[in-house]
C-alpha positions in Angstrom: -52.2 2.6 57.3 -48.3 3.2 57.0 -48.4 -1.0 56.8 -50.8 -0.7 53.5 -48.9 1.8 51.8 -45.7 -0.2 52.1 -47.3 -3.1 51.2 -48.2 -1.5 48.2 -45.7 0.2 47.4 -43.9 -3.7 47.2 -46.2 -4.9 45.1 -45.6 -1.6 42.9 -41.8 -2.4 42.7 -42.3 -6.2 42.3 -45.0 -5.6 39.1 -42.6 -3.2 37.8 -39.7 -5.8 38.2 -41.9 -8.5 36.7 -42.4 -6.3 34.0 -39.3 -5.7 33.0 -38.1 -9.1 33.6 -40.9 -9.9 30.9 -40.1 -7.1 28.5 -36.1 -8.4 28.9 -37.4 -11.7 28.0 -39.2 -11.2 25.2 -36.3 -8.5 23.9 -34.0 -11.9 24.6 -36.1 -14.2 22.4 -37.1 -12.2 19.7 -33.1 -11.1 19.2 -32.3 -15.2 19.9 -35.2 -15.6 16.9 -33.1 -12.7 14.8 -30.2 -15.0 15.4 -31.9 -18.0 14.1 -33.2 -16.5 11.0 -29.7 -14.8 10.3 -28.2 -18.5 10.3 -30.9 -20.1 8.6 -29.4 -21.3 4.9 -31.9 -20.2 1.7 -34.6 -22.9 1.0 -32.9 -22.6 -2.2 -28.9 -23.4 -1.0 -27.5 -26.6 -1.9 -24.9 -28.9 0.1 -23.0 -31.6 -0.9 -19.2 -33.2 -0.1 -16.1 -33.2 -2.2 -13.8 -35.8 -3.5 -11.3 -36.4 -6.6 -10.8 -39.2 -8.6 -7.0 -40.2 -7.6 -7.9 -39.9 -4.4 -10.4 -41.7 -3.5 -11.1 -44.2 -6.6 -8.2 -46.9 -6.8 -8.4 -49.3 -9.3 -5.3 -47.6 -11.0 -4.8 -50.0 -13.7 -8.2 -51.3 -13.8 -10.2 -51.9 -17.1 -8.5 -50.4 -19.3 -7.5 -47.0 -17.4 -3.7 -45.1 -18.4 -1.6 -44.2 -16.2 -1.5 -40.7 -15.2 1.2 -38.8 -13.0 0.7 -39.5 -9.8 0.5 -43.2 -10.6 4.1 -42.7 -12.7 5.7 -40.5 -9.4 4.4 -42.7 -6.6 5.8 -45.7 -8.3 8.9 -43.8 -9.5 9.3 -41.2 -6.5 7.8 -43.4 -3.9 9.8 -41.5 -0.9 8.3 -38.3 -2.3 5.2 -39.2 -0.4 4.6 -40.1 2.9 5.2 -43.7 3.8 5.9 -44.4 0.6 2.0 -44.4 -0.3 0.0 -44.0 -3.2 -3.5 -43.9 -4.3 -3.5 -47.7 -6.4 -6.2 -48.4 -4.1 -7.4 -46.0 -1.9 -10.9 -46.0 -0.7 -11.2 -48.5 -3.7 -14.6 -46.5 -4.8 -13.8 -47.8 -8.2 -15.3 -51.2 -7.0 -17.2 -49.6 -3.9 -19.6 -46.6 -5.8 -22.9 -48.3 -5.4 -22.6 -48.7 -1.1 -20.8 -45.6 -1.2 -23.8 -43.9 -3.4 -26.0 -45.0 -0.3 -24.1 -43.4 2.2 -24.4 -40.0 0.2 -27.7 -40.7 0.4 -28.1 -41.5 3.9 -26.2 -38.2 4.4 -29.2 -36.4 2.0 -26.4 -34.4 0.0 -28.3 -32.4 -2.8 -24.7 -32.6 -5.1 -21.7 -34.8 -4.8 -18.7 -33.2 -6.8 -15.9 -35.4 -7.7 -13.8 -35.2 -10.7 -13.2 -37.9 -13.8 -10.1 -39.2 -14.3 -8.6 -38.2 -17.8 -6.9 -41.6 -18.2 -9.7 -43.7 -17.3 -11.8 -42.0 -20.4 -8.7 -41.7 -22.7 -5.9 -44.8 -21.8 -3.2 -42.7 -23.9 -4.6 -38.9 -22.9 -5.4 -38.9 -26.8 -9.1 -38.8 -28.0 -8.0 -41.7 -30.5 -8.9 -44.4 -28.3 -11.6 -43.9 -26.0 -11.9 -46.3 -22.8 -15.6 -47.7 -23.2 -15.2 -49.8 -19.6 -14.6 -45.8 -18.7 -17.4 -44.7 -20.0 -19.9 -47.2 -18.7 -18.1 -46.9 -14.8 -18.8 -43.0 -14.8 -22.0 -43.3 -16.7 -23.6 -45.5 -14.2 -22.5 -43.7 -11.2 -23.8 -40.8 -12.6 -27.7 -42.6 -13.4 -27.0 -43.8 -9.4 -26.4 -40.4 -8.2 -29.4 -39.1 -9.9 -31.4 -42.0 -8.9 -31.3 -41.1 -5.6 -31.9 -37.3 -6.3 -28.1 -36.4 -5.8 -27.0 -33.7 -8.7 -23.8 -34.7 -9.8 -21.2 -31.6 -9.9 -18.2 -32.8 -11.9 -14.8 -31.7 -12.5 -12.8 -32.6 -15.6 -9.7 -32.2 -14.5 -8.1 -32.4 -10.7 -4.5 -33.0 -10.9 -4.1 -36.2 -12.5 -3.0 -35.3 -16.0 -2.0 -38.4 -18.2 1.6 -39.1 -18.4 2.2 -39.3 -21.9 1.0 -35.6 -22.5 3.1 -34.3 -19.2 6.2 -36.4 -21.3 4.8 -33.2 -23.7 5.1 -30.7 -21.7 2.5 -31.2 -19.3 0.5 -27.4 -19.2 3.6 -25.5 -20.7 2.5 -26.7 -23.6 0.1 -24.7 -25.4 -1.3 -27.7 -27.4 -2.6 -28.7 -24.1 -5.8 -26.4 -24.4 -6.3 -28.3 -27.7 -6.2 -31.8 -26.2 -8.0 -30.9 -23.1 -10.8 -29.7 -25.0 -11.0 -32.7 -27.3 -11.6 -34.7 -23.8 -14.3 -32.1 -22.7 -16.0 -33.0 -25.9 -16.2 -36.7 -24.9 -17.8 -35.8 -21.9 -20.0 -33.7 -22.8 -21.3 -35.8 -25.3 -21.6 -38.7 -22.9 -22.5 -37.5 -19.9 -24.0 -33.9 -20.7 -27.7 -34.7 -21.1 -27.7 -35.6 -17.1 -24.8 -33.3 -15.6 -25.6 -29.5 -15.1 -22.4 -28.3 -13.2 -19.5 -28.6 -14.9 -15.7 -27.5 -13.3 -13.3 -27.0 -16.4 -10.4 -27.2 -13.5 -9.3 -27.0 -10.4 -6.8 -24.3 -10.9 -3.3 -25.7 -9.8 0.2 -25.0 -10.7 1.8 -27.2 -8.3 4.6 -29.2 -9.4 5.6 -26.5 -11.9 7.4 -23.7 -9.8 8.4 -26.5 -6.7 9.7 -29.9 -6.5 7.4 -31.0 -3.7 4.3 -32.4 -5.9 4.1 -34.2 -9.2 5.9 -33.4 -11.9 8.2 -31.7 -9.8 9.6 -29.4 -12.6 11.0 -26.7 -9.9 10.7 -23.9 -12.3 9.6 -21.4 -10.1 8.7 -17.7 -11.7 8.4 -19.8 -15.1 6.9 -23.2 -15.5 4.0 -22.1 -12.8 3.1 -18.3 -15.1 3.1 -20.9 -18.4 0.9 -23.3 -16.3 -1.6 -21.1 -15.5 -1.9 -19.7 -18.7 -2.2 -22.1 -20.5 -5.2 -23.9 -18.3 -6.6 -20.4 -18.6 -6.7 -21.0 -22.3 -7.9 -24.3 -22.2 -10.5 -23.2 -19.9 -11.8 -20.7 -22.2 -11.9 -23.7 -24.9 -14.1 -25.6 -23.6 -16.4 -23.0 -22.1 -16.8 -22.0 -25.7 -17.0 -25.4 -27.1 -20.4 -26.2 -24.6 -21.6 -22.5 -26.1 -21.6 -23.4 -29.6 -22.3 -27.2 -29.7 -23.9 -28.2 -26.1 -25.3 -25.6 -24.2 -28.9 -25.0 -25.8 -29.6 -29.3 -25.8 -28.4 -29.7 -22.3 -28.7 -26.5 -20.5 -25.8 -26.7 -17.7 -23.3 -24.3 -16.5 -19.9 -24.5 -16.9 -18.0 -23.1 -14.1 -13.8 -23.5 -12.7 -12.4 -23.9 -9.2 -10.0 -21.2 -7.3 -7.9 -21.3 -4.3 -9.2 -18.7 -2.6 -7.2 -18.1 0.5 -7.5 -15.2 2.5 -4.3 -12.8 2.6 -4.8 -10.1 5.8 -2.1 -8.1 6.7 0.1 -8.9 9.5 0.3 -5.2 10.4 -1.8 -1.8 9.9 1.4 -0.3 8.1 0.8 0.6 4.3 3.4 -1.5 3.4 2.0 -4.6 4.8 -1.6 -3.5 3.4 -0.4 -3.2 0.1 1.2 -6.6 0.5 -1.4 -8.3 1.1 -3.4 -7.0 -1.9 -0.6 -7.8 -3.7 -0.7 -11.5 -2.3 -4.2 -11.8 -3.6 -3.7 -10.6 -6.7 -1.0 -12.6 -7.4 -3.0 -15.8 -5.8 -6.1 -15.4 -6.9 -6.3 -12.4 -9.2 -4.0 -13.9 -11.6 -6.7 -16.9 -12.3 -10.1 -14.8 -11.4 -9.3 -11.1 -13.3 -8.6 -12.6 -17.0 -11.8 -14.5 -16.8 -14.2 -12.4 -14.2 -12.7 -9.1 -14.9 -14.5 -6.5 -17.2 -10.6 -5.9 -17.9 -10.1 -9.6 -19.4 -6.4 -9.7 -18.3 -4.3 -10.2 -15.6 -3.7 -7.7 -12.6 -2.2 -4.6 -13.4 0.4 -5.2 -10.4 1.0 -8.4 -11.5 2.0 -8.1 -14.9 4.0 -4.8 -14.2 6.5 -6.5 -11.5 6.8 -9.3 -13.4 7.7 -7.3 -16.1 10.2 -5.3 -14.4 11.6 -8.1 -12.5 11.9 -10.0 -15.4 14.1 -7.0 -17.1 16.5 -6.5 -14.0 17.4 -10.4 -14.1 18.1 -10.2 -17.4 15.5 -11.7 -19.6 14.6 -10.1 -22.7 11.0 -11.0 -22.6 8.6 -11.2 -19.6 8.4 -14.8 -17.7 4.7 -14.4 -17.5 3.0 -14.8 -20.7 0.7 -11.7 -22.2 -2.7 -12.5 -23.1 -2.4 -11.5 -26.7 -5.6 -9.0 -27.2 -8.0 -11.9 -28.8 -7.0 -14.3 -26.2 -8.1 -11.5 -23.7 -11.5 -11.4 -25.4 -11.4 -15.2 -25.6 -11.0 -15.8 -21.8 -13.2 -13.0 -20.7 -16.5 -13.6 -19.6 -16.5 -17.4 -20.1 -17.8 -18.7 -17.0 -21.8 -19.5 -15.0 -20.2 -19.8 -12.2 -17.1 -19.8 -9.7 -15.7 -22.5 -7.3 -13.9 -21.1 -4.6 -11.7 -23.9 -2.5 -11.4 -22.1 1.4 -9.6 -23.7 4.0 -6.9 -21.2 5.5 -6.1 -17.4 5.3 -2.9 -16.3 5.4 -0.8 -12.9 7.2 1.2 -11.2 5.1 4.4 -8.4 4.9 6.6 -7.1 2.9 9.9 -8.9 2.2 12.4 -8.2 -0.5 13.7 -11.5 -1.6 17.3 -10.9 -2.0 17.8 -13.9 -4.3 19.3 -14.9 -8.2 16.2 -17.6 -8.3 13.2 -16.3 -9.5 9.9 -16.9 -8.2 6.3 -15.7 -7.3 7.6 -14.9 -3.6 10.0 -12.5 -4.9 7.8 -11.2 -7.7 5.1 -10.4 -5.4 7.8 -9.2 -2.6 5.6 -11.0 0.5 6.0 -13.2 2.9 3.2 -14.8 4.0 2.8 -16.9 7.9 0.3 -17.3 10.1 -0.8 -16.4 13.6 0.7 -19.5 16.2 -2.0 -18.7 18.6 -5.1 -19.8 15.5 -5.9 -23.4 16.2 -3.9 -26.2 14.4 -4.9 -29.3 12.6 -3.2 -32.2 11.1 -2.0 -30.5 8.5 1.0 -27.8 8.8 -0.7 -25.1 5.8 -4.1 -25.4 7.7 -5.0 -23.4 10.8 -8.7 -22.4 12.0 -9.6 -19.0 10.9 -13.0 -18.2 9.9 -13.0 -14.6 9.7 -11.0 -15.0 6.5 -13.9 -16.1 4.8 -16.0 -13.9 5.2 -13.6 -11.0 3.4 -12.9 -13.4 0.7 -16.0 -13.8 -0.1 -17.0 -10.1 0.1 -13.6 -9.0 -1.8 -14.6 -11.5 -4.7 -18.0 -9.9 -4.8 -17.0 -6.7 -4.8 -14.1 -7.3 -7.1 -15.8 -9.5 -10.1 -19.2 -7.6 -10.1 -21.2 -10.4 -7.7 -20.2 -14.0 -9.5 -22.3 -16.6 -8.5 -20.2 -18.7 -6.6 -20.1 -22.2 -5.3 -18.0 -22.8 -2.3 -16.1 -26.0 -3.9 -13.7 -27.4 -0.8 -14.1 -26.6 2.9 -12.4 -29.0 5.2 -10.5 -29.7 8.2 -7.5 -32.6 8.8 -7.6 -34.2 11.9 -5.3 -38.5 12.8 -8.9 -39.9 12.0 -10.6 -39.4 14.7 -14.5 -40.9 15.1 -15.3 -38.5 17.6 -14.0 -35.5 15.6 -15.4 -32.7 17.4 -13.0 -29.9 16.4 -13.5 -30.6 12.7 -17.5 -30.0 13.7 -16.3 -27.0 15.7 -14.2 -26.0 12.4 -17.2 -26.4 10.0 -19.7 -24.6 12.2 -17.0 -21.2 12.6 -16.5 -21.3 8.5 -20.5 -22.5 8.0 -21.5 -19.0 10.5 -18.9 -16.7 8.2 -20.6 -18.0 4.9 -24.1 -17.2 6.4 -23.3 -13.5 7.3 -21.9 -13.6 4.0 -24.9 -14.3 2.7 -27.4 -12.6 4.7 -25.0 -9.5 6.0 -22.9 -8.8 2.9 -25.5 -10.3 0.2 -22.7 -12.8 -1.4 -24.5 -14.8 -4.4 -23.2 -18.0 -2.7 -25.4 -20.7 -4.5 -24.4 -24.1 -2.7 -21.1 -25.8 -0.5 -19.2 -28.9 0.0 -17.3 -30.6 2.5 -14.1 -32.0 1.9 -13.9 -34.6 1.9 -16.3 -37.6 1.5 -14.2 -40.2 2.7 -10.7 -40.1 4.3 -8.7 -40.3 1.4 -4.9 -40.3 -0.2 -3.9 -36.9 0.4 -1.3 -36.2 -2.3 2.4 -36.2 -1.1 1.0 -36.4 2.7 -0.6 -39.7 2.0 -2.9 -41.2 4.5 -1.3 -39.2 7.5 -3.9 -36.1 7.1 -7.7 -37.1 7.5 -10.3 -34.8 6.1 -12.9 -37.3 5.9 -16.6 -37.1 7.6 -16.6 -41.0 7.0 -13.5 -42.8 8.0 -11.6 -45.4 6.1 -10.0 -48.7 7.5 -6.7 -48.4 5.1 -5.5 -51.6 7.0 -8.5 -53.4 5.7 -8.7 -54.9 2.5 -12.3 -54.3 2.3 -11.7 -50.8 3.1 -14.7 -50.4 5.7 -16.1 -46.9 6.4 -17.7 -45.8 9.4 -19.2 -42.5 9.7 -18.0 -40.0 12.3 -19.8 -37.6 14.6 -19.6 -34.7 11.8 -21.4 -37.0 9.5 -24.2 -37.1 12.0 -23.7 -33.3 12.9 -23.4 -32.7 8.6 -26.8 -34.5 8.2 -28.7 -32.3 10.6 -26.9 -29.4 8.9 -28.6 -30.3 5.9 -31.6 -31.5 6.2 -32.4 -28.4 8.7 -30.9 -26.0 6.6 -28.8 -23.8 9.6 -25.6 -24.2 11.8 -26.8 -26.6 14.5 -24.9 -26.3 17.9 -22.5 -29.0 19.2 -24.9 -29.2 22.4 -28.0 -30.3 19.6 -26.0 -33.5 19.0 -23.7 -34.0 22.4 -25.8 -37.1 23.8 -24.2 -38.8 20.3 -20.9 -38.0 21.7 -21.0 -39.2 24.8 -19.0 -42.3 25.4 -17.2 -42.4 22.0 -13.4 -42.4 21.4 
């Protein structure tokens, strides 16, 4: 008898244990299915890849096209870049659109942004002689794209200003906005009726305040505050101009691109907090508050230590220029949506720059570094760290009253490696902080590219930093691509709509260099 009851008794404790083995189970899957949903992308989301014209098109003097800065400084400068490159060829895409067209398409992008170039449309930067060879190249990659359901997202204008108006002045001078928006007016009226995102500019005052990148002014604390106000007003220019002549015929949104790197503190002191406000505000509120702002100017903090600095070096008028109150009014508001470049963040303290020079650094009293134990890549400004997304994302939000926003660059630089597992690691990390953006924090994040395309010419750093998902022979005249394991990795990302695992694609992997 004492034999039954203990065999009962064991089966007791073994039903129980089966039981809660079954009840762990199912409290396993239905939080693994949570996890799924959370990283699931909207039906709704869009994906695409990034290029820009100089650096990926060639054909620099091709059919008619001007020259623009970087084809003046690379020939001028050449030891300015690395290796003495430049982008007269590059990918060649000029002459290669239609195959490369196919690989988008093999890829299953919903958009492909890339940006025109201003001297391909207008030789002379002038709207009194229009390219037409221009015209027709950009027209029919834009009929291809769409063919093959790709929504092209362009940008006017991505570094490559024309040379005869930089001979002006470049974007210190005000009559830039006016000249600017005579060339948004040509492509609106030729390529409007099929484009419905439109970037005004990528927002970039390099070159002005340094002498690393084209037009190497080096008039830091000066040129780079006139810069930026002034593409601010140009902005504003053409936003209005597709209001009042364009937007009811060809119903698109008109949008500009931010570099929106993350600024954390590199301690929990109030001094470092405030710094890296500060750092933000000077990065990204400076470009983001005039136009997103119900305040239609720029930051408070900003404009009151450049003021004072300004005084205590001696100038009798600020170095940043004041909106006047109608150009307040004219900027505010004028945007569909954002474009917010995110590669990097940044740690931050406070530093008093003990220096006669003036400069951002020492107007915004910060120094910024980052963490040497955050993974590195190819490239000395970019380390791995996704967590910075994430509160840029949610301080834009919170900050510019829920913008609808388009994450415009995302990318990692590698030697050009075919087997590029850690920029797959990289996009998965940054792809994981966008989705709790979007389903934890309820950021209106409509649709995100990779940069880049192709491998490309990477400014001053040439051909040394890779950002690619398809690489590019540069050694070959012929320029032949072959697509890496992230392009494979990319494609499932899209056409499944979630961050897929490494482990979902490893068997590709295996046996490749």
């Amino acid at each position: 008898m004492s034999i039954q009851i203990k065999q009962i008794q064991k089966m007791s404790v073994v039903k129980c244990f089966c039981k809660i083995v079954c009840m762990t189970s199912l409290f396993i899957l239905s939080a693994e299915a949570s996890s799924i949903e959370k990283y699931k992308f909207p039906d709704e989301f869009l994906f695409g890849v990034a290029s820009s014209a100089y650096q990926i098109e060639g054909g620099y003097n091709a059919d008619g096209k001007g020259e623009s800065i970087y084809d003046y400084f690379t020939k001028k400068n050449p030891k300015n870049f690395f290796n003495n490159s430049n982008g007269n060829i590059a990918c060649d895409f000029y002459h290669k659109w239609r195959s490369d067209v196919k690989l988008l398409k093999d890829l299953g992008v919903n958009f492909y942004r890339f940006s025109i170039s201003w001297t391909r449309i207008l030789p002379n930067g002038f709207s009194n002689k229009i390219n037409g060879d221009g015209l027709r190249y950009y027209n029919d990659l834009i009929n291809n794209l769409i063919e093959n359901d790709i929504q092209p997202m362009v940008t006017m204008y991505q570094k490559d200003l024309p040379m005869s108006l930089q001979r002006l002045g470049g974007w210190t001078n005000p009559y830039m906005a006016y000249y600017y928006e005579d060339y948004a007016r040509i492509l609106f009226s030729y390529f409007g009726d099929r484009v419905k995102h439109w970037i005004t500019l990528d927002m970039d005052y390099s070159g002005y305040g340094d002498n690393v990148y084209p037009p190497f002014l080096n008039e830091p604390g000066i040129a780079n505050y006139l810069c930026q106000h002034v593409m601010l007003l140009a902005h504003a220019k053409v936003y209005h101009l597709y209001d009042a002549e364009f937007r009811i015929m060809q119903k698109g949104k008109i949008g500009i691109a931010v570099n929106a790197t993350w600024f954390e503190p590199g301690s929990f002191s109030p001094e470092d907090i405030a710094a890296a406000e500060r750092a933000r505000e000077f990065k990204i509120g400076s470009i983001m508050n005039p136009i997103f702002h119900t305040d239609g100017n720029y930051p408070n903090v900003v404009r009151q230590r450049v003021d004072n600095a300004s005084k205590a070096e001696g100038y009798l008028q600020s170095r940043l220029p004041y909106l006047l109150p109608q150009e307040a009014d004219f900027v505010q508001g004028t945007y569909d949506f954002v474009g917010l470049n995110i590669y990097t963040t940044f740690l931050v303290k406070e530093n008093k720059v003990n220096s006669n020079k003036t400069s951002i650094m020492k107007d915004a009293n910060v120094t910024f570094y980052q963490d040497k134990e955050w993974s590195k890549t190819s490239s000395d400004w970019l380390r791995v760290a996704p967590d910075g997304v994430r509160k840029v994302l949610k301080w834009v939000k919170d900050k510019y009253d829920d913008p609808e926003i388009f994450i415009t660059e995302n990318g990692f630089s590698d030697k050009g490696e075919i087997n590029d597992v850690k920029r797959i690691q990289y996009l998965q990390k940054y792809l994981k902080a966008i989705l709790e953006s979007i389903h934890e924090d309820k950021v209106n994040i409509k649709g995100y590219a990779v940069w880049s395309f192709l491998d490309s010419f990477q400014w001053v750093a040439g051909y040394r930093e890779k950002f690619g998902l398809y690489h590019v022979d540069f050694t070959d005249p012929n320029r032949k691509r072959t697509p890496k394991k992230s392009a494979s990795w990319y494609k499932k990302v899209i056409k499944e709509k979630r961050v897929v695992d490494l482990k979902e694609i490893a068997s590709d992997l295996k046996g490749d260099s």
